[in-house]
C-alpha positions as CSV (number, residue, x, y, z in Angstrom):
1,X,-8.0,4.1,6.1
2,X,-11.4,2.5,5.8
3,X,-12.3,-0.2,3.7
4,X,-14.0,1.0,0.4
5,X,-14.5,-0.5,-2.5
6,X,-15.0,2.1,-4.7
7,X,-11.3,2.8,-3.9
8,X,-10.0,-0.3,-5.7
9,X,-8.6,1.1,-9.7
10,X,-7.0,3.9,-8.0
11,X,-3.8,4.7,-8.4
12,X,-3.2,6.0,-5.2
13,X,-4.4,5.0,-1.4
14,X,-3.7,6.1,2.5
15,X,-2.0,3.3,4.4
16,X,-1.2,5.4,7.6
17,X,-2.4,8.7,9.1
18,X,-1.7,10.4,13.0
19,X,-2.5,13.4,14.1
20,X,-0.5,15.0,16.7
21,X,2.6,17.0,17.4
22,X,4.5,15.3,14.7
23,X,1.6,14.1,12.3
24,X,2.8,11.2,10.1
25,X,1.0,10.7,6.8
26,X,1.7,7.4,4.9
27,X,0.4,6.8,1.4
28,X,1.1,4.2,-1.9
29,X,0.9,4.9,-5.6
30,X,1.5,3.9,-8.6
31,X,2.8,6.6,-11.2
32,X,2.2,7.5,-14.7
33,X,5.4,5.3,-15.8
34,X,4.1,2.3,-13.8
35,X,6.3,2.9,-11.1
36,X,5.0,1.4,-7.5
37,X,5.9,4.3,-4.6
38,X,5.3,3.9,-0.6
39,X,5.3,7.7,0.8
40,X,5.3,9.2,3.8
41,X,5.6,12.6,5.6
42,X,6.3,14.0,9.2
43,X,4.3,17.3,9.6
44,X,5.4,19.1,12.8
45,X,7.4,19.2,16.2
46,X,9.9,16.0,14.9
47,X,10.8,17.7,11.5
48,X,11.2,21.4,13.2
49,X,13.6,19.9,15.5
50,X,15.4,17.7,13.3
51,X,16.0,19.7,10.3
52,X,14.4,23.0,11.7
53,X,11.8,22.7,8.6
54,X,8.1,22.3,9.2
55,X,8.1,18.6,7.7
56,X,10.0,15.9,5.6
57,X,9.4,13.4,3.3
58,X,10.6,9.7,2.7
59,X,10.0,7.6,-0.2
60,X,10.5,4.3,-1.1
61,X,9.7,3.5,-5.5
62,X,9.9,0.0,-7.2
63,X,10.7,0.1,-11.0
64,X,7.4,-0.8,-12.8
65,X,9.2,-3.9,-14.1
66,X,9.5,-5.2,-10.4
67,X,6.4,-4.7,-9.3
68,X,5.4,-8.6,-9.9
69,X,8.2,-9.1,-7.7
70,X,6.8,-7.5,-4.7
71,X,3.2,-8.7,-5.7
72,X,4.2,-12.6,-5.4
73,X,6.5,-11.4,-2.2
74,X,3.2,-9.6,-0.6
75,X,1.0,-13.1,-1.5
76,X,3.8,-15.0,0.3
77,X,4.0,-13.0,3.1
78,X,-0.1,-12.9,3.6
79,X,-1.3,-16.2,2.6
80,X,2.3,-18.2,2.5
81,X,2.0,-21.6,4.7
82,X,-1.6,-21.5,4.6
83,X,-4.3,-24.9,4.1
84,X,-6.7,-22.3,2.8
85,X,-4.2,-19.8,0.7
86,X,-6.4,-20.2,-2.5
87,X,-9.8,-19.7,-0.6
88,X,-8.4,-16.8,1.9
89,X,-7.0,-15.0,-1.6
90,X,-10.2,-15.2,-3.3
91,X,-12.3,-14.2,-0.7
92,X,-9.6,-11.1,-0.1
93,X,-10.0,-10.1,-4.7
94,X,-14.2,-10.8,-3.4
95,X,-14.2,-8.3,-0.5
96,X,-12.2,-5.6,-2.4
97,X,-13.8,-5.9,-5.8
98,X,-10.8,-7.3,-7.6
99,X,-12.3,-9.2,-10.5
100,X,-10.8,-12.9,-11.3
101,X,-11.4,-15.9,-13.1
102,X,-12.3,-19.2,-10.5
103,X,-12.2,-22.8,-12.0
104,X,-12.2,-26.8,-10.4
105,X,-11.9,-29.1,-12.5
């Protein structure tokens, strides 16, 4: 999970990786139908004991026409009951190359 910017436009990203005896592996996507979908996967000792497989998968997927839903939710949850919400956002678009329009007036 490191910060890159050349990452921003893709359709997929890592949120969450450990290695171990039960690695976990957690990723997000969006699909070809628009579809927003939080991943993950146990690899290892938890899974064999569980389900006596060598891993499992969980997946949680928002209907494309939700997605603004959870994007105002997520903006709320960051920046909500901040002095500085406008500034703080714009400086998070700056730092991951997420073009916007700025205007005072």
């Amino acid at each position: 999970m490191d910060d890159d910017k050349s990452k921003v436009g893709l359709k997929k990203i890592a949120l969450f990786e450990e290695r171990g005896p039960t690695s976990r592996f957690i990723s997000a996507e969006v699909d070809e139908n628009g579809k927003l979908i939080v991943s993950g996967q146990d690899v290892g000792e938890t899974p064999r004991k569980l389900i006596d497989d060598g891993d499992y998968e969980f997946i949680v997927t928002v209907n494309a026409e939700d997605k603004d839903r959870v994007t105002l939710a997520l903006i709320e949850k960051v920046f909500g009951g901040r002095f500085g919400a406008v500034d703080e956002f714009r400086q998070f678009l700056e730092e991951k190359g997420i073009p916007y329009g700025w205007m005072v007036w």
